[in-house]
C-alpha positions as CSV (number, residue, x, y, z in Angstrom):
1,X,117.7,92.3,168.6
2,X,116.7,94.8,166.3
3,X,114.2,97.4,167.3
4,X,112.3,100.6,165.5
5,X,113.0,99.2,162.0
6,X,109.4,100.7,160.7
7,X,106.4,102.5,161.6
8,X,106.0,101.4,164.9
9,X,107.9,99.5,167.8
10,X,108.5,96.0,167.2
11,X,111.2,93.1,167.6
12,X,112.8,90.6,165.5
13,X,115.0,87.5,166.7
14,X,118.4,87.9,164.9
15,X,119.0,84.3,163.1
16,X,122.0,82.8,161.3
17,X,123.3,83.7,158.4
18,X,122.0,87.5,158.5
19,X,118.6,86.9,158.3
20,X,116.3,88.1,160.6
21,X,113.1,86.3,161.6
22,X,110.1,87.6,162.4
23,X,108.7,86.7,165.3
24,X,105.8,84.3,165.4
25,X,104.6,81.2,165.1
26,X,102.9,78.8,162.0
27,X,99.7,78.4,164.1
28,X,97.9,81.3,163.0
29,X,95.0,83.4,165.3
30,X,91.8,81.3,167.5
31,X,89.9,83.7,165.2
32,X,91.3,82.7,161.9
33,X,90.7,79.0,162.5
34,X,92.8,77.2,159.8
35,X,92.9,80.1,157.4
36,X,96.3,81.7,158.6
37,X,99.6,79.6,158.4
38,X,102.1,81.6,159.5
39,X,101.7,85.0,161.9
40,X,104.9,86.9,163.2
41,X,106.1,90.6,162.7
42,X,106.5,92.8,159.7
43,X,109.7,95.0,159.4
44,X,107.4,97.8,157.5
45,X,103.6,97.8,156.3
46,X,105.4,98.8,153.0
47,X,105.8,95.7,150.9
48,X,106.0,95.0,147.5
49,X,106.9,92.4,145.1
50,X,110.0,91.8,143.6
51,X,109.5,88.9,141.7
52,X,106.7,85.9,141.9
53,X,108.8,84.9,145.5
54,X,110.8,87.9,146.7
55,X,109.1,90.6,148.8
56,X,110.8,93.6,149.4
57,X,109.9,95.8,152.4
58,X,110.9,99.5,152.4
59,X,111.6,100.5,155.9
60,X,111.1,104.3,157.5
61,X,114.0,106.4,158.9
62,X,112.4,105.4,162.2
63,X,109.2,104.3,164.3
64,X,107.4,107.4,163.9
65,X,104.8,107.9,161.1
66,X,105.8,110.3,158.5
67,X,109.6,110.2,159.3
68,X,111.7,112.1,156.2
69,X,115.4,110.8,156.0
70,X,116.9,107.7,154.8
71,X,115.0,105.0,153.3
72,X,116.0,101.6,153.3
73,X,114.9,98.3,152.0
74,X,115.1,95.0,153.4
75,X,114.4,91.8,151.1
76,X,112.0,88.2,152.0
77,X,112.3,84.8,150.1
78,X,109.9,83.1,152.1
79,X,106.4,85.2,151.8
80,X,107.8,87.5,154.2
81,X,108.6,85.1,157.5
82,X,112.1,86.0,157.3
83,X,114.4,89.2,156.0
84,X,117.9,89.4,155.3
85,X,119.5,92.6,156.5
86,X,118.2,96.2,155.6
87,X,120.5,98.4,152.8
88,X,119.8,101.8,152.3
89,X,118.1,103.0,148.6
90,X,120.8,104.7,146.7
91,X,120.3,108.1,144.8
92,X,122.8,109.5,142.4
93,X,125.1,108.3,144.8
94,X,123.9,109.5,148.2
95,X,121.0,108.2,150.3
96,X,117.6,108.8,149.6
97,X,115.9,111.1,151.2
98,X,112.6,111.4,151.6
99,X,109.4,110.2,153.2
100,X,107.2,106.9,151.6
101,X,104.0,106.8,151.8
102,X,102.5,104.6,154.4
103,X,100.7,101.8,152.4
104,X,102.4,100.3,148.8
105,X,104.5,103.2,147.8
106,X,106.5,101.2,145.5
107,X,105.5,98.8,142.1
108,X,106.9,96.3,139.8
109,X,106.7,97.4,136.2
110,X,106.2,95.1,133.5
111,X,109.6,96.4,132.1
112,X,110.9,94.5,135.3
113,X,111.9,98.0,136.8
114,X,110.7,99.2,140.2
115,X,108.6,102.6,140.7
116,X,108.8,104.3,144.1
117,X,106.5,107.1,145.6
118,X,108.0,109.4,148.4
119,X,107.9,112.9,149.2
120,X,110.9,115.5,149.8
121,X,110.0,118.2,152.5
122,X,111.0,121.6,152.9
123,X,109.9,125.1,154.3
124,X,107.9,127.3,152.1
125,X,109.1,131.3,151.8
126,X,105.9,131.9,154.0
127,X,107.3,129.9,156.5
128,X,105.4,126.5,156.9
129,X,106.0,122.9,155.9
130,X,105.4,121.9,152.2
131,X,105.5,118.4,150.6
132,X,107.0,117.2,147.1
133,X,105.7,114.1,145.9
134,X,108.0,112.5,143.5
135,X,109.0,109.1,141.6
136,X,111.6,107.4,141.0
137,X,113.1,103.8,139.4
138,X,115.4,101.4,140.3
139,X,116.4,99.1,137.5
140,X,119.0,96.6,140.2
141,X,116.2,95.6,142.8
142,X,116.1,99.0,144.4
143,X,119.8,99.7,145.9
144,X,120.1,102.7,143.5
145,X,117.2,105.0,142.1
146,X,117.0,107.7,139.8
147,X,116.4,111.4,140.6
148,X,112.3,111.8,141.2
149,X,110.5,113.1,138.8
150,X,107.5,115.6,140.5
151,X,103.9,114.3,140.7
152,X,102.5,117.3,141.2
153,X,103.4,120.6,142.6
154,X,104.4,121.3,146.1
155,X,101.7,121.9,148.9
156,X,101.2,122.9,152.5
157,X,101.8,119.6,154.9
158,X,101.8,121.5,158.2
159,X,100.4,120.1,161.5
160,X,99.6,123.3,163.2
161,X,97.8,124.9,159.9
162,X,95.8,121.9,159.4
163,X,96.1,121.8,155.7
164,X,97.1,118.6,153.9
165,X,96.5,118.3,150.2
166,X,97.5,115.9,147.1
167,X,98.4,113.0,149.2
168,X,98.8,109.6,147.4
169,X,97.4,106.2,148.9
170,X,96.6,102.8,148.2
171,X,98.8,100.8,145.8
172,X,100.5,102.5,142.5
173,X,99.0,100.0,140.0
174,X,100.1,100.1,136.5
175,X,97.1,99.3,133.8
176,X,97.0,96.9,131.0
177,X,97.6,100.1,128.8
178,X,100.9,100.5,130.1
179,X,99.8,103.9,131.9
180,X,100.7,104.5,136.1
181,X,98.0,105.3,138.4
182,X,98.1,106.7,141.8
183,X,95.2,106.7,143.8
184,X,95.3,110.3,146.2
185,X,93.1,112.4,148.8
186,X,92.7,115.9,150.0
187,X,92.2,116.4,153.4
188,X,91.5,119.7,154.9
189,X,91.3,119.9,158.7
190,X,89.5,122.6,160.9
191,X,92.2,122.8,163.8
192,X,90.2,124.8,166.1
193,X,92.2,125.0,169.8
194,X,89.1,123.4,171.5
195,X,88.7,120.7,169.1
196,X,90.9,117.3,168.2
197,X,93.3,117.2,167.3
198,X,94.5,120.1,169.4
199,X,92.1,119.7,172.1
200,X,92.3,116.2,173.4
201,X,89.6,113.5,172.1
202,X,86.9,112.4,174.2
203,X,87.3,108.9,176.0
204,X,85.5,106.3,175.0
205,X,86.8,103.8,177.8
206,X,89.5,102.1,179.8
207,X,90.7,99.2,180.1
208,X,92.4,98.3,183.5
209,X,92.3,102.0,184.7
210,X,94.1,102.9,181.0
211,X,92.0,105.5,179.4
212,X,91.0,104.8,175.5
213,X,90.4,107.8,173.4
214,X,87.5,107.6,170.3
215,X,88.6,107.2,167.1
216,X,87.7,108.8,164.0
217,X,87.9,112.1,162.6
218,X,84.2,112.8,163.2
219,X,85.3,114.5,166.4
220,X,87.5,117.3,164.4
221,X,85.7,119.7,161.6
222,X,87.7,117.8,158.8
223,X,86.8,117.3,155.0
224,X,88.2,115.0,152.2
225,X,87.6,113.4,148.7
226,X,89.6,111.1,146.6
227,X,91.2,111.1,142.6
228,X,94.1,109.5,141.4
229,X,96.7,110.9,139.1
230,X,98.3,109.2,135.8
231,X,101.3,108.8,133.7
232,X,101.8,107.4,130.1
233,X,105.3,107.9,130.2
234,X,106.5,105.4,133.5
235,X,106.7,108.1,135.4
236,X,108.4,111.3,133.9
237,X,105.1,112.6,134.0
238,X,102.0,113.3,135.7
239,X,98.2,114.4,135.6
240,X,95.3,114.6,137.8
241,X,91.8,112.8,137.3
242,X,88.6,115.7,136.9
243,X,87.3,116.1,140.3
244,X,86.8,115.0,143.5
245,X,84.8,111.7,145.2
246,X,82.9,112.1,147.8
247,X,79.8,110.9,149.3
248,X,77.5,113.5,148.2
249,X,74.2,113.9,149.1
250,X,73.8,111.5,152.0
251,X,70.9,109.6,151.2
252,X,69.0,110.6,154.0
253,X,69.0,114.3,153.0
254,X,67.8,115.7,149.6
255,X,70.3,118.1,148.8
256,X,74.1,118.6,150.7
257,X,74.9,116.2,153.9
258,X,78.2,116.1,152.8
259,X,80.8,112.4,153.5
260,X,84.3,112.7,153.6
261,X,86.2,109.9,151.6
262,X,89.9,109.4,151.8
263,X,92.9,106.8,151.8
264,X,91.3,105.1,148.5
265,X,92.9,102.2,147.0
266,X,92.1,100.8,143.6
267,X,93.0,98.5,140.6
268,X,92.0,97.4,137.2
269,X,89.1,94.8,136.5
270,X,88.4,93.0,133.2
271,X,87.6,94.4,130.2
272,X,89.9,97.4,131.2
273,X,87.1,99.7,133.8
274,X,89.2,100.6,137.3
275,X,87.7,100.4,140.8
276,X,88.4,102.4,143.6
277,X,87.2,101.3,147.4
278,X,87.5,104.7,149.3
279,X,87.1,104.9,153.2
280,X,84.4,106.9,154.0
281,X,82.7,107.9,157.8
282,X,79.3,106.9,156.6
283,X,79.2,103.0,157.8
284,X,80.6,101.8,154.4
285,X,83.4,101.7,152.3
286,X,82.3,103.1,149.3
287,X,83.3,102.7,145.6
288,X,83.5,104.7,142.0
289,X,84.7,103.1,139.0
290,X,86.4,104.4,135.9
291,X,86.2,103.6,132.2
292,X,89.0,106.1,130.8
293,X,91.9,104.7,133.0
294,X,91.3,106.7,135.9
295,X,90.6,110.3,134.2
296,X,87.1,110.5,135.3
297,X,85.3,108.5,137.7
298,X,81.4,107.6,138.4
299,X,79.8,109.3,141.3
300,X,81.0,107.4,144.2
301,X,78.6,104.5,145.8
302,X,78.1,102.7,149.0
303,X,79.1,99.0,148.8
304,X,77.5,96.2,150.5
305,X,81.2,96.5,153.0
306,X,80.3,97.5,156.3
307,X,83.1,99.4,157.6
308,X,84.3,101.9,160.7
309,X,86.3,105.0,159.5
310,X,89.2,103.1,158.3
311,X,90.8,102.0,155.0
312,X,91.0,98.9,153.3
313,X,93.5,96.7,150.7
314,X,92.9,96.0,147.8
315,X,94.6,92.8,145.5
316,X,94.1,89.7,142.9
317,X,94.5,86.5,143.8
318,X,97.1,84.7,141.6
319,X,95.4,81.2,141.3
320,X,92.2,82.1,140.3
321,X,92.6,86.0,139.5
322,X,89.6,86.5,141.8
323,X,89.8,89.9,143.5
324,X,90.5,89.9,147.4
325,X,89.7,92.6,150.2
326,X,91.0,93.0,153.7
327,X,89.2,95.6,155.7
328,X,87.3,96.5,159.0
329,X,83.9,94.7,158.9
330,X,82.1,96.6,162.1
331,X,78.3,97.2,162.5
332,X,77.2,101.1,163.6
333,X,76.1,99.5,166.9
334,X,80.0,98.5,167.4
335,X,81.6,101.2,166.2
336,X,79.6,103.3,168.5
337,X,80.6,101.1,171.0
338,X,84.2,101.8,170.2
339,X,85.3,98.4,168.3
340,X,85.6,100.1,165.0
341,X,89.0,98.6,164.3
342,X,88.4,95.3,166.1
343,X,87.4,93.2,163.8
344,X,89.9,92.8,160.5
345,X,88.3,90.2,157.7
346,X,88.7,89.4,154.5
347,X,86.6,88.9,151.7
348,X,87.1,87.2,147.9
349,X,85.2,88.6,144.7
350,X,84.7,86.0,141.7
351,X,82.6,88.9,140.0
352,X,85.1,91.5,139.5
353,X,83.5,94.1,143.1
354,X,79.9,93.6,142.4
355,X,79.6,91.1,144.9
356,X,81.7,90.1,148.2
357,X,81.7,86.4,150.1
358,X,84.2,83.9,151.1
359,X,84.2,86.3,154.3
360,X,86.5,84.8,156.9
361,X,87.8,86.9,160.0
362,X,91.9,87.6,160.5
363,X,91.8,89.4,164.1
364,X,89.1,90.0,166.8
365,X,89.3,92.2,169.5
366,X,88.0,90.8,172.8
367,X,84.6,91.7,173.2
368,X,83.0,90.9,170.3
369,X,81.6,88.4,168.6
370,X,83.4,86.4,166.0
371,X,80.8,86.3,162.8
372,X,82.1,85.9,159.2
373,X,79.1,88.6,158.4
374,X,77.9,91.3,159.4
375,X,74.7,93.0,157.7
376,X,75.5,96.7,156.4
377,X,73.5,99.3,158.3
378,X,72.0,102.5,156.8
379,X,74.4,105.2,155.1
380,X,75.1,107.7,157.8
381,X,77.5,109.4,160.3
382,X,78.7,107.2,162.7
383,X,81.2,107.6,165.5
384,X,82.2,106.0,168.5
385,X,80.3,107.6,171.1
386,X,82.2,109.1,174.5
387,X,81.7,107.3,177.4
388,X,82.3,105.2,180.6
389,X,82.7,102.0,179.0
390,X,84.6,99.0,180.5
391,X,86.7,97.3,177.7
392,X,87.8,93.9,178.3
393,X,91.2,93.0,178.4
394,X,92.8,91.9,175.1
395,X,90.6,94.7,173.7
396,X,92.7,95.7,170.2
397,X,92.5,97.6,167.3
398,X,93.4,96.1,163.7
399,X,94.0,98.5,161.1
400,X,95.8,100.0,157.9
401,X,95.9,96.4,156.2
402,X,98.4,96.0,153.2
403,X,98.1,93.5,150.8
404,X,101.6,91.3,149.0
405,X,101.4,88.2,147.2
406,X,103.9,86.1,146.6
407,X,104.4,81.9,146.7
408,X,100.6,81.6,145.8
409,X,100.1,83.3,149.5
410,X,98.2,86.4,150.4
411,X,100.8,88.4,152.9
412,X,98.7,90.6,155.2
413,X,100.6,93.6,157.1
414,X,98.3,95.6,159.1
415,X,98.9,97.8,161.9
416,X,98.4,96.1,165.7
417,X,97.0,98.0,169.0
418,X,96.6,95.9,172.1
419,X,95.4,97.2,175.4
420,X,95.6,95.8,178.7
421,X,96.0,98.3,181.0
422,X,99.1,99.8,178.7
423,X,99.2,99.8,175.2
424,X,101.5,97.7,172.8
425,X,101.7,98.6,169.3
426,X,103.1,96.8,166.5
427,X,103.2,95.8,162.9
428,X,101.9,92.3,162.2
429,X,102.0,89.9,159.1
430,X,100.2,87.3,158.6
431,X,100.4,84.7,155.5
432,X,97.6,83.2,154.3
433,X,97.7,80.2,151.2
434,X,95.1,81.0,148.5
435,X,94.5,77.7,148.7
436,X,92.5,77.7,151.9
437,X,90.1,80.7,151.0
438,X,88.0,78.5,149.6
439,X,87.7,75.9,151.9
């Protein structure tokens, strides 16, 4: 039995051979119907392709989120229901060291190379944390990597000051051009000592006696906007995009009424444009678009997506090239009600993000209603609201989706919360056949 392999606790049976096999079973959630043909347990939510059949998961020094130390990689040939055993990433012959970052840090290049983003830490002269983003290649399936090249310079990542800046998300996509982007955020948080996160966040309700905190950063004075940097050189390097997305002016106000966006993810449509899906605490995920290659981007858009406070994935389907996203699909009634995260669905685009259908849910919490759609709501601040409320049991929360394909399936990781009356939290994966989203 193998336990802490990635972000969170989980557990793998150990099969023959040296494989290990996630555990699950080909039946697939009540919620999915027959969409879902194999569930079971990821290793990492950090997976990336090696090949058109071999996934390869990068796994964190530990369970906790944000770990620095040794990276390792561990490698699927079946769409990600089994792994063979994890080997640590190789640099200039020592372990790397460093910290991934939590959704696709890594990419397949056309050369056939692979790209990895990570971070080295260290303490600035003034005496807080600072963070190093950096790339790096592997040319042998990524057991040895070269010496990372800086994405930018070094900035404050420091819990206590509340200041985290340049911090890459969403997949590293490489454009028809040839050029690297990286999709990024700011995020600057208030920290005040009788406000979240220092001061506890308000409860929203139990389940059992167990007491369920509100999620969202709506609680804590907190701002944020999305860019991308970009490299013509695979990797050596780096530039920023011109400005900042946000959602700015809310359309309820006339001037200001300021959105945060953050944790965008994007990738490149037809005809050479590049979208980006950013989430955003406004009831949406909302989108900007790009025709330079991600140097300048359109003022940033709701879409028709209703969404809690929670990022989405991003991807192409293989058979038909139509693009696919996985996200949160919650009303404002239910995020107020807390379920935010409970509902995970996936929708298919045949007209390159103008339009969404094909909806189909992945997970449901308990407690709500299992509807393919749900109609967007106005643009506005929405948060769960504090309360007394009695969750049922089985209530869950679905979230940070990531996005593989491999085998002509669709291999969903997202993150798994499941209360009743204690809370279990894993990683899940779930494989679904391209085939059957368009049954």
């Amino acid at each position: 039995m193998i336990q802490d392999e990635g972000w969170t606790r989980r557990r793998f049976l150990q099969g023959s051979a040296g494989v290990i096999a996630a555990a699950g079973s080909a039946t697939g959630a009540a919620a999915a119907g027959d969409l879902i043909a194999f569930e079971g347990r990821a290793p990492s939510g950090m997976i990336e392709e090696l090949d058109d059949d071999r996934l390869l998961a990068t796994l964190s020094p530990n369970s906790r989120y944000w770990t620095f130390g040794a990276l390792r990689g561990a490698i699927s040939t079946d769409s990600g229901r089994t792994w063979g055993q994890a080997f640590p990433y190789m640099q200039e012959g020592k372990p790397l060291q460093g910290t991934p970052f939590p959704a696709r840090p890594m990419l397949r290049l056309r050369s056939g190379t692979l790209g990895l983003v990570y971070s080295s830490e260290e303490k600035s002269p003034f005496g807080y944390a600072v963070r190093q983003w950096r790339f790096a290649m592997s040319r042998d399936g990524g057991r040895n990597w070269s010496a990372g090249s800086a994405i930018d310079a070094p900035t404050i990542f420091d819990q206590d000051k509340g200041v985290y800046v340049q911090f890459p998300w969403g997949d590293l996509i490489q454009l028809e051009s040839g050029r690297l982007l990286l999709p990024a955020y700011w995020y600057m948080g208030g920290r005040h000592p009788d406000s979240p996160p220092n001061a506890p966040y308000p409860i929203a309700g139990e389940v059992r006696g167990q007491k369920i905190s509100a999620d969202g950063h709506l609680f804590e004075g907190a701002m944020g906007g999305c860019y991308a940097y970009v490299s013509d050189d695979e990797g050596r390097t780096w530039r920023r995009s011109t400005g900042s997305m946000m959602v700015w002016p809310l359309p309820s106000e006339k001037v200001g009424g300021f959105g945060a966006t953050w944790e965008p993810v994007a990738i490149e449509l037809r005809g050479g444009h590049v979208l980006m899906l950013m989430r955003a605490n406004v009831g949406r995920l909302y989108q900007s678009r790009s025709q330079d290659g991600g140097e300048r981007w359109s003022r940033p858009e709701p879409t028709d997506l209703p969404s809690g406070d929670v990022p989405c994935a991003l991807g192409r389907l293989r058979t038909t090239g139509d693009l696919v996203v996985v996200w949160n699909q919650t009303s404002p009634d239910e995020v107020r009600r807390g379920y935010s995260r409970g509902r995970l669905s996936l929708a298919v685009s045949s007209d390159e993000g103008k339009s969404w259908g094909r909806r189909r849910t992945l997970a449901l919490s308990a407690g709500l209603e299992d509807v393919p759609r749900i109609e967007p709501g106005p643009v506005r601040h929405v948060r769960a609201e504090p309360g007394g409320a009695k969750f049922p049991d089985g209530y869950a929360r679905y979230h940070y989706p990531s996005l593989a394909f491999a085998e002509r399936n669709v291999v969903v990781v997202h993150r798994t919360s499941v209360y009743t009356g204690e809370r279990v939290a894993r990683e899940d994966l779930k494989i679904v056949p391209e085939e059957r989203l368009y049954r």
